[in-house]
VEXRO-86107 format. One record per residue (C-alpha): residue in one letter; x, y, z. Coordinates in steps of 0.001 Angstrom, whole numbers, plus 500000, padded with zeros to 6 digits. Example, Ala and Ser with C-alpha at 12.3 -4.5 7.8 and 13.67 -1.06 7.14 Angstrom:
2
a512300495500507800;s513670498940507140;
***
This chain:
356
x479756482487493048;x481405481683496401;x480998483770499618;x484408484686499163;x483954485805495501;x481460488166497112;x483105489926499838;x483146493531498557;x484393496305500291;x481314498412500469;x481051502596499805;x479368504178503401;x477147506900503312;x478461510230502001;x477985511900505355;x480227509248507296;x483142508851504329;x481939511798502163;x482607509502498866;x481242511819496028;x478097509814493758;x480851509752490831;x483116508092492784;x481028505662494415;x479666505182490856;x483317504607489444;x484101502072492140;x481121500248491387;x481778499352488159;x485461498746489018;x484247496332491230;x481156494719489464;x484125493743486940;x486230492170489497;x483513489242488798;x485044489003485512;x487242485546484662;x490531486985484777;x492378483893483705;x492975484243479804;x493552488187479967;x496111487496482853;x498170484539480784;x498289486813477817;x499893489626479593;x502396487573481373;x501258489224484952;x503100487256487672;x499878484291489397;x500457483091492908;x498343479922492249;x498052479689496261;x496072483836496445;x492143482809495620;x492053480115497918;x493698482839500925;x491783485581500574;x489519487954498640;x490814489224495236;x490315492632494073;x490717494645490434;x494377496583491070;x492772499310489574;x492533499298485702;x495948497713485502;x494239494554485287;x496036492730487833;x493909490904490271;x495668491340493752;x494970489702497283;x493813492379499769;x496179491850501841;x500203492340500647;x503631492381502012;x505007495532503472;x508880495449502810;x509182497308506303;x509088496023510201;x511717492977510076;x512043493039506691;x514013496455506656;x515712495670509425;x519890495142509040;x521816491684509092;x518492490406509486;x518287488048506924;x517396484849509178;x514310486561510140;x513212488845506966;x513660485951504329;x511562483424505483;x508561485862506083;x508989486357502046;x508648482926501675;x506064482423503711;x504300485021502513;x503936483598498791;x503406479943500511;x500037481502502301;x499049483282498986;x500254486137499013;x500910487798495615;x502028491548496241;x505306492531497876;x505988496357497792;x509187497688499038;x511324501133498129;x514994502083497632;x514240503745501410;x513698501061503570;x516590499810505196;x518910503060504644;x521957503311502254;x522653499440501925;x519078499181501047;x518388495568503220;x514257495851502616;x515536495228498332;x518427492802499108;x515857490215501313;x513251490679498872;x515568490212496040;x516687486458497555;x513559485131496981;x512109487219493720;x515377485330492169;x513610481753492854;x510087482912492899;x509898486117490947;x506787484676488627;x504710484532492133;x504133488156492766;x503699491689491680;x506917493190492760;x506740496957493572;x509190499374494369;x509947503544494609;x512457506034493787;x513069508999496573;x514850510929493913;x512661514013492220;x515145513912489159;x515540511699486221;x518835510726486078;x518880510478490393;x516134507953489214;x517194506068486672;x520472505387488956;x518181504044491896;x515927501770489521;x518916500392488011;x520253499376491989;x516554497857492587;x516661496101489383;x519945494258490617;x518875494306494171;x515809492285493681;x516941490348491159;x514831490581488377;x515236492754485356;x511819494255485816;x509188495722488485;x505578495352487554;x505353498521489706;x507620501657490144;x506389504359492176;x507720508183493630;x508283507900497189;x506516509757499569;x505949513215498104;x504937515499500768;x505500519115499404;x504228521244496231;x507817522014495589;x508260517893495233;x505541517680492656;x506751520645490294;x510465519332490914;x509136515749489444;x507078516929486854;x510490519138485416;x511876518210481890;x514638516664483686;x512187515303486655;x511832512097487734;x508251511079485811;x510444511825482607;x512468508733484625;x509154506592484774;x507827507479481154;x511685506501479789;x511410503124481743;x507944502316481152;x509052502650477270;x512180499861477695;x509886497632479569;x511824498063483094;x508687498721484674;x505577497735483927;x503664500329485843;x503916503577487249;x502416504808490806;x502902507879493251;x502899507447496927;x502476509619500036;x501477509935503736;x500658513379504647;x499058516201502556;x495835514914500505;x496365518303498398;x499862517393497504;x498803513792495808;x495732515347494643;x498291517752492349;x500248515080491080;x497493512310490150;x495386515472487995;x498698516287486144;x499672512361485010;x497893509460484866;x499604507181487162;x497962503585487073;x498052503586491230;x498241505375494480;x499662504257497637;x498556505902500275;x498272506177504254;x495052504888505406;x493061503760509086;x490581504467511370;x491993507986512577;x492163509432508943;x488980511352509468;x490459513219512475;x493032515286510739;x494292516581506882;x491816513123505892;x492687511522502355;x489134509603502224;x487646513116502064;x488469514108498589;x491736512405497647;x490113508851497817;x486905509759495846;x489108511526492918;x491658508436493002;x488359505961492378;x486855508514489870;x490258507866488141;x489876504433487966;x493567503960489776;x494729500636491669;x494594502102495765;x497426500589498014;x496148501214501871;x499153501527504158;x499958502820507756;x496977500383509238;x498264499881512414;x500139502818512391;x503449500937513018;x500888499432515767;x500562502542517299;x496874502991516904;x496627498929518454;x495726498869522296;x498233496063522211;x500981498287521992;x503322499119524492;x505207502491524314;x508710502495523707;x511091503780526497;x511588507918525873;x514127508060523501;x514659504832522182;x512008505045519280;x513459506765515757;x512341510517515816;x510548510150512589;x508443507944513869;x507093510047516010;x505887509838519760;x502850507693521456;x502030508435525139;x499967505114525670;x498637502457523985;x495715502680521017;x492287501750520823;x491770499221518073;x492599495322517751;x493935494460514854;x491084492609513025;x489656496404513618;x492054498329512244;x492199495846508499;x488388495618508637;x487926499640508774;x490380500265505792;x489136496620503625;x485957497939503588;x486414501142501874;x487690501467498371;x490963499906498019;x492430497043496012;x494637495887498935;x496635497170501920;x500344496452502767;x501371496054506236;x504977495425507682;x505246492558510052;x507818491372512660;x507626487633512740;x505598485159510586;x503108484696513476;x501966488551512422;x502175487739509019;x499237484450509279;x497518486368511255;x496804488917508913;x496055486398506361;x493684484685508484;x491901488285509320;x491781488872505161;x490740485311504824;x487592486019507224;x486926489713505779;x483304491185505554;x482606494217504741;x481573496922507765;x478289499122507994;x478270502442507745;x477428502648511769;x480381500528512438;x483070502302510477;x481864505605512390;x482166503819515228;x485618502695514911;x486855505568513350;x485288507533516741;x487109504851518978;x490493506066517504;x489826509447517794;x491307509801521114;x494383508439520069;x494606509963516370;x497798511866517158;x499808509077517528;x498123507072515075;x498466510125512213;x502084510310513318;x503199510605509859;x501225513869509153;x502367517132510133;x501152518660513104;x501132522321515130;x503312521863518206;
***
């Protein structure tokens, strides 16, 4: 076994992360399996292989899926969202499945109604589509709102299947009974799933824990993509319960919002008042955490892999060379990052709600 092979993200003391015993216990075995040859099981299900991915970085169990995924993946956001920016968004694709790569994840969001984040994906699934696990959402809480937006991804990215199809960003109660109606959109997922349109089926969200929580105990989706760095502990955190129960469930975890669209990063520079999208929130000065920082803190707790957006392909190496070099961090030093963004965890929790 290689030094590499060995890299494990590690489970922290219950006081620092509060990980439940089942959960740690859960993750454990997950992860003790990881260790397992993959190759024969993989051929025989026809999973997309990025023959480049071992050699990059660490591999991980995407839950019980049975994929084996890099931990680090392609965020179809930053410049790959971005309109009439195909010179720039296309070859970070490419590059990213030349440096190993082998998990893009994008939505029928990102890159408003003409969809660009799909259509620059799409131009390189239709030459390379057998290099990576190709993952997508629906916004829509209803079926047939659904089943109109896969059918635009499917032709969008060029492929007549996603390995993964998730619900977008639920962020309300009302959103989770809506989706679990009769004519709501996991009837959508369960219809697709059945004519082999999607592979897998996921839920996704950024900021109530108790709102995931509800949807992953009423249907067994296969993975969870959810927002994850050093500030979560600070405010409505999703390692304090929602993590644990998501391991317990044996799920593939997707970490996202690392760098909090660089906002928790003491490299970045404040937009001019006014210019930034309002969604996006607002940050008063720069963060607290370099970026090796901000991967290491969320690598080392229970997750399969994190996506992160990137600008140029000079972001996108780096991050591979930070996975490449990943160990796992102490207890003591996750506390201590995790206090280091604390006096910034406004800006970089921008995506949860907050009291004025």
């Amino acid at each position: 076994m290689t030094d590499r092979e060995e890299s494990k993200p590690i489970l922290p003391r219950r006081d620092v992360l509060k990980l439940g015993a089942a959960a740690a216990a859960g993750f454990l075995a997950r992860d003790l399996a990881a260790d397992v040859p993959k190759e024969a099981p993989k051929a025989a299900s026809g999973f997309p292989e990025n023959p480049r991915t071992a050699g990059a970085m660490p591999m991980r169990n995407l839950g019980r899926t049975g994929y084996r995924v890099g931990i680090f993946s392609l965020g179809g956001q930053a410049a790959v969202e971005q309109p009439e920016n195909e010179a720039v968004a296309v070859p970070i694709v490419e590059r990213a499945l030349d440096l190993g790569l082998n998990y893009i994840d994008t939505s029928a969001r990102y890159g408003g109604e003409k969809r660009w984040s799909e259509r620059y994906i799409g131009q390189v699934m239709k030459r390379r589509r057998s290099e990576a696990f190709l993952a997508t959402k629906t916004h829509d809480r209803t079926r047939d709102g659904s089943l109109k937006i896969l059918e635009t991804s499917l032709k969008l990215l060029e492929t007549d299947h996603v390995d993964l199809w998730q619900i977008h960003n639920l962020s309300s109660m009302e959103q989770v009974e809506r989706m679990f109606a009769p004519d709501g959109a996991v009837k959508a997922m369960q219809e697709a799933r059945e004519q082999k349109l999607v592979r897998f089926l996921g839920v996704t969200g950024h900021a109530d824990p108790d709102v995931l929580l509800a949807a992953i105990r009423r249907f067994p989706f296969d993975t969870i993509l959810m927002a994850l760095n050093a500030a979560d502990p600070h405010h409505k955190s999703f390692q304090k319960e929602l993590l644990p129960t998501a391991v317990e469930k044996e799920m593939g975890i997707v970490g996202m919002k690392i760098p909090a669209r660089g906002r928790i990063l003491s490299s970045w520079a404040p937009p001019p008042a006014g210019s930034a999208p309002s969604w996006t929130g607002t940050a008063t000065g720069s963060g607290t955490l370099t970026m090796p920082e901000a991967m290491r803190y969320v690598l080392s707790l229970p997750v399969s892999t994190v996506i992160i957006g990137v600008d140029s392909i000079a972001q996108l190496e780096e991050n591979v060379r930070i996975a490449r070099s990943f160990t796992p961090l102490s207890a003591a030093q996750l506390a201590g990052l995790s206090a280091k963004a604390e006096p910034v965890k406004r800006q970089a929790l921008f995506f949860r709600p907050w009291e004025a």
